[in-house]
C-alpha positions in Angstrom: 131.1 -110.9 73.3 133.7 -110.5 70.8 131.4 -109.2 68.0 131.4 -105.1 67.7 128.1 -103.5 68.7 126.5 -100.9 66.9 128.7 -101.7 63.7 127.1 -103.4 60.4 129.3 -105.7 60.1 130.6 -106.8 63.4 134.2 -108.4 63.1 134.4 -112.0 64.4 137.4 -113.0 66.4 138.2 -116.9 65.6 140.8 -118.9 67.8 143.1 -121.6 66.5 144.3 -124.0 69.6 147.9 -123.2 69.4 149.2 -126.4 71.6 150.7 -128.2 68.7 150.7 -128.6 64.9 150.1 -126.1 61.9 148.3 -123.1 64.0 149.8 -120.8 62.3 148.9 -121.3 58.7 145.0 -121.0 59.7 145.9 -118.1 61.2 146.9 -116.7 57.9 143.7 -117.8 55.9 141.4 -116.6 58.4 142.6 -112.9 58.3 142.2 -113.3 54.5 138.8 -114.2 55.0 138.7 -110.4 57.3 138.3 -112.2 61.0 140.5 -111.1 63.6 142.1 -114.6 64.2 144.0 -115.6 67.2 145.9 -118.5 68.9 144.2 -120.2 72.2 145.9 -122.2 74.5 143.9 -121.4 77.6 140.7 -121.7 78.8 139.8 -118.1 79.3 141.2 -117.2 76.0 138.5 -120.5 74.4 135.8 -117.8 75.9 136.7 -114.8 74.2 136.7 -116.5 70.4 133.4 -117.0 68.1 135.2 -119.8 67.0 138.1 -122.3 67.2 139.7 -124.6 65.1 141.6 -127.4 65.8 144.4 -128.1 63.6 146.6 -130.5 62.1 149.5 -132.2 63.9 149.9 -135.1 65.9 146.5 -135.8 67.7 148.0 -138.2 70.3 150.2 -135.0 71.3 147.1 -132.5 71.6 145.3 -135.0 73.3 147.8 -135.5 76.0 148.6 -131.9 76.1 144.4 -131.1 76.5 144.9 -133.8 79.2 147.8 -132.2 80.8 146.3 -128.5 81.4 142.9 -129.7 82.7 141.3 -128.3 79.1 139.9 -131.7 77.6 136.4 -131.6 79.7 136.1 -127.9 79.8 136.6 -127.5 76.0 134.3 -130.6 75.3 131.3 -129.0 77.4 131.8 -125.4 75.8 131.9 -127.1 72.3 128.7 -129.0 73.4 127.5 -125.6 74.6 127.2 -124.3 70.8 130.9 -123.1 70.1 131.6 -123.5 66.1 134.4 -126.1 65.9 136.2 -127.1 63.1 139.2 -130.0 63.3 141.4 -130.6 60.4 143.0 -133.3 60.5 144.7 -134.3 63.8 141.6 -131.8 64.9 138.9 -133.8 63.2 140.3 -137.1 65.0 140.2 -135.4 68.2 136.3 -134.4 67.0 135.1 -137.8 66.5 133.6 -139.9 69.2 134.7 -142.9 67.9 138.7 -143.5 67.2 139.8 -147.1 67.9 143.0 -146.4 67.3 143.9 -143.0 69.3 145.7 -144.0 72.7 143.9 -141.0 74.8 140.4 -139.9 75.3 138.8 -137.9 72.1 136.4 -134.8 73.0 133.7 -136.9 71.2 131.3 -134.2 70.2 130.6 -135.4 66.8 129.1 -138.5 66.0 131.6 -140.2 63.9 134.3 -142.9 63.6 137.8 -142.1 62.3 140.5 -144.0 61.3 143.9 -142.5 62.0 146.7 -142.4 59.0 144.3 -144.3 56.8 146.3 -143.4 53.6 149.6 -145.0 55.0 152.3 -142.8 56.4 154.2 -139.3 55.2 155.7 -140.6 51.9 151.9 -141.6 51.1 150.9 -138.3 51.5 148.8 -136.8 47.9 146.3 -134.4 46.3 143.3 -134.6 45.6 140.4 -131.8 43.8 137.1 -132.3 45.8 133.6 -130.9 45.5 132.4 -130.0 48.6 129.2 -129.3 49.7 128.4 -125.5 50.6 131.4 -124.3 48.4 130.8 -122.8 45.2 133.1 -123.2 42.1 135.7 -125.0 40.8 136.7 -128.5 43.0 139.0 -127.5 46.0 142.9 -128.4 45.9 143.0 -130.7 49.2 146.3 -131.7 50.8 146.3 -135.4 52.7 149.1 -135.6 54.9 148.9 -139.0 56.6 145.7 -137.9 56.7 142.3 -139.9 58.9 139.3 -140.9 56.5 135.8 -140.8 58.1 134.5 -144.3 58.3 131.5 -144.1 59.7 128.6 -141.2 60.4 125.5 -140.8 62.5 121.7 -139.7 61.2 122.9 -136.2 62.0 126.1 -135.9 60.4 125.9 -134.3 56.7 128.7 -135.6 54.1 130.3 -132.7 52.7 133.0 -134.2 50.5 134.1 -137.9 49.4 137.2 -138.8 47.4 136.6 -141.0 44.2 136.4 -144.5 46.0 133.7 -143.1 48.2 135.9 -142.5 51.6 134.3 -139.5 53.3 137.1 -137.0 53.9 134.8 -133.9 55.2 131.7 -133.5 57.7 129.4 -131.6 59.5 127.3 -131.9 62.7 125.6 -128.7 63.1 128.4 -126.0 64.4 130.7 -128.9 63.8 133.1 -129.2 60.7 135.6 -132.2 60.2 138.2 -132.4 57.4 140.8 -135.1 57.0 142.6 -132.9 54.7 144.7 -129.4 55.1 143.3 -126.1 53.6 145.8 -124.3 55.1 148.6 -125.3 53.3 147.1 -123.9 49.7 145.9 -120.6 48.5 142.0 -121.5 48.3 140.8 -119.7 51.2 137.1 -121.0 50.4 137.4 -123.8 53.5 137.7 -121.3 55.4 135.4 -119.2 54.1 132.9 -121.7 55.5 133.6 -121.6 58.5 133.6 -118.5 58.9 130.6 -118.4 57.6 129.4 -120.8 60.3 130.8 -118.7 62.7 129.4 -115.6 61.8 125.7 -117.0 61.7 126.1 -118.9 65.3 127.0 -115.1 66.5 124.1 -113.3 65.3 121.8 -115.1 66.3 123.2 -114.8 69.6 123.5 -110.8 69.6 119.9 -110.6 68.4 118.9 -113.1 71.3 
């Protein structure tokens, strides 16, 4: 259990699949959110987190690679199992169970449909301030880099953030978060705040279970 006995505050340890795509950034914002964050690219390593994000990059290439080192059902059963996941981006595609256009297998743990690079491609790419739901303040800076939109959500999937024309751009599913945009690439730590958030309540209740 990576969380500290006997300490007030026990010190969560989040993982960032570290396959492919922008690992490293997330990296970055969850230290400043005081996690000891990590990168994952094995299975054992999956078991030692509180946590794991899956970031942005090329989703056909993480699903191919998840494919490739035997991780795709293993990490789909311990997310079912009650591991906090969030996917931005590429990592929210590969969250969905519902991607027409994605030429692998998805985990499909969250009851969603995505379309991939529904803003067009790189040279399409924009800002956008969003209120999202959970997150306190002034609207979050997002960053959509031929970015997926959420097209469609199930009875248990909350909304968290829509742009203007009503396209939903983030989600949640209990333990599950889904953002089409990058956080990483600003200064506004408060996304991840969230999660971590998330992640920190997930592993209290199971040290006082």
């Amino acid at each position: 259990m990576p969380l500290v006995e006997g300490t007030a505050t026990p010190r969560l340890r989040i993982g960032v699949l570290a396959l492919q795509g922008d690992f490293a950034e997330h990296l970055v914002m969850l230290r400043a959110n005081g996690v000891d964050a990590v990168e994952v690219r094995t299975l054992a390593q999956i078991d030692e987190v509180d946590g794991l994000v899956i970031p942005g990059g090329e989703s056909t290439t993480i699903a191919r690679l998840l494919i490739a080192f035997g991780m795709l059902e293993p990490l789909r059963e311990r997310i079912r199992g009650g591991l906090p996941t969030w996917g931005t981006c590429a990592g929210a595609i590969l969250l969905a169970d519902d991607v027409p256009s994605l030429d692998r297998e998805p985990l499909g743990v969250m009851d969603m449909t995505v379309e991939r690079n529904a803003f067009g491609t790189q040279i399409q790419s924009f800002e956008a301030d969003l209120d999202i739901r959970g997150i306190e303040g002034p609207p979050l800076r997002a960053i959509f880099i031929r970015a997926p939109v959420i097209t469609r959500v199930g009875p248990g999937v909350e909304v968290l953030a829509r742009l203007p024309d009503g396209r939903i751009v983030a989600a949640r599913q209990g333990r599950l978060l889904a953002t089409s945009f990058h956080p990483e690439l600003t200064n506004d730590t408060r996304m991840h705040g969230l999660f971590v958030a998330l992640c920190r309540e997930v592993a209290y209740a199971r040290r006082a279970s």
